[in-house]
N, C-alpha and C positions, 0 to 999 in steps of 0.2 A: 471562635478559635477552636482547634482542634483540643480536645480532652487529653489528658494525661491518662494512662493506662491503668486502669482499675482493677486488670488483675496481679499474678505477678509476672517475673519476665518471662520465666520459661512456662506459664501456662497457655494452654491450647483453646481460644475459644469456640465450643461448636455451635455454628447457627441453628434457631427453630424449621422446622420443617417447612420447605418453600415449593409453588407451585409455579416460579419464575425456571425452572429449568423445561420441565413438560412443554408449559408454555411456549418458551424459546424454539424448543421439538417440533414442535405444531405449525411454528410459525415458517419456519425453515423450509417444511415438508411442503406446506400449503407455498410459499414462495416458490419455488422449486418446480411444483408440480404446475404453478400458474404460470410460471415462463415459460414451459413445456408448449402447455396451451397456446401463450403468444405466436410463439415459434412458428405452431401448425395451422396456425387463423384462428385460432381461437376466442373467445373473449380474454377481456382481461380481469376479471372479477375478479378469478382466484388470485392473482399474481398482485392487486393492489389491498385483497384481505390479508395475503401473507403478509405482505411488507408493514399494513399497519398494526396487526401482530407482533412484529419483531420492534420495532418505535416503543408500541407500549412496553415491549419486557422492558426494554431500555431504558425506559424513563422511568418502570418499578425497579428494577432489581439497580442502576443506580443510585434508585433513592434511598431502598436498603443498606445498601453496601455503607453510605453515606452519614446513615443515621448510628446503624452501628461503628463506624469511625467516631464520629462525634463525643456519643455516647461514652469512649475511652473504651471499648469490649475487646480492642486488637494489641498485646501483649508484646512484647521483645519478638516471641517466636513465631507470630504470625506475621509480624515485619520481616522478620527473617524467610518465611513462606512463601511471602509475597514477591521477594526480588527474587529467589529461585526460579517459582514460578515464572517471571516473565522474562527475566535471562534464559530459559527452557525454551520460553513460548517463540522468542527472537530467532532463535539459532533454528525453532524449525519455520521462518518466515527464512531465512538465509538459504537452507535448504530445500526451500519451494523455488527462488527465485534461480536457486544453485540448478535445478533440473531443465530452466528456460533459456538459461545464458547456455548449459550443455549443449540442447538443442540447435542453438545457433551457431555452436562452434562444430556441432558435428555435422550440419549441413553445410559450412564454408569451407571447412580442412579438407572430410571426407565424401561428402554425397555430391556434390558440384564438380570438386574436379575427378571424382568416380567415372560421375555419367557423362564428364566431357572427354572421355580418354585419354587425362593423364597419369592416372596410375595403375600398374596392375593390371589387373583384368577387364579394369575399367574400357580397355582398350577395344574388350572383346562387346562391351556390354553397349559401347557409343555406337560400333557398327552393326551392331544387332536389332540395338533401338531407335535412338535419334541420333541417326548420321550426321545430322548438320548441327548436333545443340554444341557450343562453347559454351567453356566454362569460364564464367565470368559472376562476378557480383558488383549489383546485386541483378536476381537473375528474376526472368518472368516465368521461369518451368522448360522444360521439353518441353519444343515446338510451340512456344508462346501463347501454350494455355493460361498463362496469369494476365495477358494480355498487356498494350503497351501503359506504361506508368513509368513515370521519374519520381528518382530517387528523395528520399528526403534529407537537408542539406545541412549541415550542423552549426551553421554560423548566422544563422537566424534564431527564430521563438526558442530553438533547441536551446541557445547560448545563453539567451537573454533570461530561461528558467532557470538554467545553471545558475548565475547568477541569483535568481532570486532564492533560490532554496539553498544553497551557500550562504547567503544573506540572514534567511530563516534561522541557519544553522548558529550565528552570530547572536541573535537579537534572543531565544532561548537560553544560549549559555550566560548571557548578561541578564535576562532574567533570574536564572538559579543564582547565580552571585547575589542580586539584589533580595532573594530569599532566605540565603544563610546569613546574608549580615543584616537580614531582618531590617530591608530597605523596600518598605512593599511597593512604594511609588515606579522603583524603577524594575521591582518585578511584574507587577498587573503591567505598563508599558510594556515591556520585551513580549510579555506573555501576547499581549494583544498584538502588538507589531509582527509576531509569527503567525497568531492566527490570519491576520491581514496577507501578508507572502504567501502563507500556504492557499487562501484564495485567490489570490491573483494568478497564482502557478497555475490553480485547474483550467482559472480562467482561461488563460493561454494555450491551458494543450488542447481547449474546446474549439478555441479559434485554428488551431494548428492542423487539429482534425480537421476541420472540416475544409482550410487550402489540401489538404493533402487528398481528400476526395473527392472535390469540384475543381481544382486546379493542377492537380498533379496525376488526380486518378490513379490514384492510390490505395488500394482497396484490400481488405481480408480476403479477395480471392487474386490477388496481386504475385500469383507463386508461394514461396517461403519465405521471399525476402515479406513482401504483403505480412503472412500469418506472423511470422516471426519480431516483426516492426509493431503492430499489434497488440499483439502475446503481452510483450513485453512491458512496453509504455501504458497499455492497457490496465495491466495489474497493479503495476506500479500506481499510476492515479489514482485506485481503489483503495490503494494502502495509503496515500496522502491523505485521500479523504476521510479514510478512518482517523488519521493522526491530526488533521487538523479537527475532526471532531469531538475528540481525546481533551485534546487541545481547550476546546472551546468550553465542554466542561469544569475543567479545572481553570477556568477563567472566571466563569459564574461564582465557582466556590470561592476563589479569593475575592472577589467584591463580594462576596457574603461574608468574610473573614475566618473562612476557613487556613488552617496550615499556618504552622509556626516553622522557625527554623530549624528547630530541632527535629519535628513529624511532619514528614511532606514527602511520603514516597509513591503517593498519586502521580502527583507532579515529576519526580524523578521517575517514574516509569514510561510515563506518557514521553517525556522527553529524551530518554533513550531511544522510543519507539521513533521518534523525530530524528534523531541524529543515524537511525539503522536507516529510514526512506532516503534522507541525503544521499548517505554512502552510497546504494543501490541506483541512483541515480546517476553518478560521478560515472558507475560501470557503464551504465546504458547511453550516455552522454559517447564516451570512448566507443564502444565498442557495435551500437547499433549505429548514430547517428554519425558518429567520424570516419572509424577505420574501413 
């Protein structure tokens, strides 16, 4: 069970000097650098040393974070530190996703019907360039450089994830409930019922990829509608993945018996992080796959 707080409320605990942050640096650089490599033919050495680099900070600094909870070393005001901290961290994931949904509305409103001469100067710029491009979405480029592909259609796998990450969004919140009223049966449940959804969903957009590339030819060189369709759904399952990961930790800890009802802002953070990829999804649901 989680410790009760051994210092007092408003004291500040500073951790010992730690080599999981360099580390982390290292691993980034070298990941990073070994995708590079991929990219150009490269080998892959570096790009699967970064990565198991980055596993191990994970599973150290983790374990730290973890033991120091335990321990009772994080006070009133480092709980108070900590929700700042990831209600900060949210709002610039909001404004990562904020810069991609831009992109998409500035290529449908303005750059489409620009270069089809409906607006403006546009008029000037359709017969200067591509005389014959309409403007239409979703579009293959001027002169069908993104080449032919159909569209991806939102009442399929798109729907059926909706669903399940709505579902997700459910079986979390009935989780936290069975946590505060210190009902842990039906929180390790819910807990694990989410991370089950949040698998099944990747599972899905793997399968979806790939109708959309063998079947639909569908591709990142598909135009903007391609990169933008992508972008998007792309990132998004990076962040699922992260949160069903989040997830999957704080699931171990409560069959270990970590978290009382009173200290559990693991859990409540992870689970914010759960209910911000829903929301983000609802968008991209509407607004890549329907409208």
């Amino acid at each position: 069970m989680t410790h009760a707080s051994e210092h007092a409320p408003d004291s500040y605990y500073v951790p010992h000097q730690s080599y999981w942050p360099i580390l982390a640096s290292i691993g980034l650089f070298t990941l990073m650098l070994g995708g590079t490599t991929v990219l150009n033919g490269g080998s892959k050495t570096l790009l699967l040393v970064g990565a198991a680099l980055i596993l191990l900070t994970l599973f150290g600094w983790f374990g730290t974070v973890i033991y120091e909870s335990e321990r009772g070393l994080y006070s009133d005001q480092m709980d108070r530190s900590f929700r700042w901290s990831m209600g900060w961290f949210i709002f610039s994931e909001v404004m990562f996703f904020a810069a991609f949904f831009a992109a998409l509305f500035y290529a449908r409103v303005y750059s489409v019907p620009w270069l089809g001469g409906e607006t403006g100067h546009g008029v000037w710029t359709q017969s200067l360039l591509w005389p014959r491009y309409e403007s239409a979405w979703p579009t293959n480029g001027p002169g069908g450089i993104g080449g032919f592909f159909a569209p991806m259609h939102p009442w399929g796998l798109p729907a059926l994830n909706t669903l399940i990450l709505l579902s997700s969004g459910a079986t979390i919140t009935w989780a936290h409930w069975g946590l505060v009223e210190n009902r842990r049966g039906q929180w390790l449940k819910g807990l694990a019922a989410t991370v089950a959804l949040g698998a099944l969903f990747l599972t899905l957009q793997v399968v979806e990829y790939r109708h959309a590339y063998q079947d639909l030819h569908l591709t990142l060189g598909s135009g903007i509608y391609g990169s933008t369709f992508y972008l998007l759904t792309g990132f998004h399952g990076l962040h699922v993945t992260l949160g069903a990961f989040m997830l999957t930790v704080i699931l171990l800890r409560g069959l270990a018996g970590h978290f009382t009802p009173e200290r559990h802002f693991a859990f409540e953070a992870a689970a914010w992080y759960w209910h911000f990829v829903d929301v983000v999804w609802l968008g991209l649901f509407v607004f890549v796959y329907w409208l």
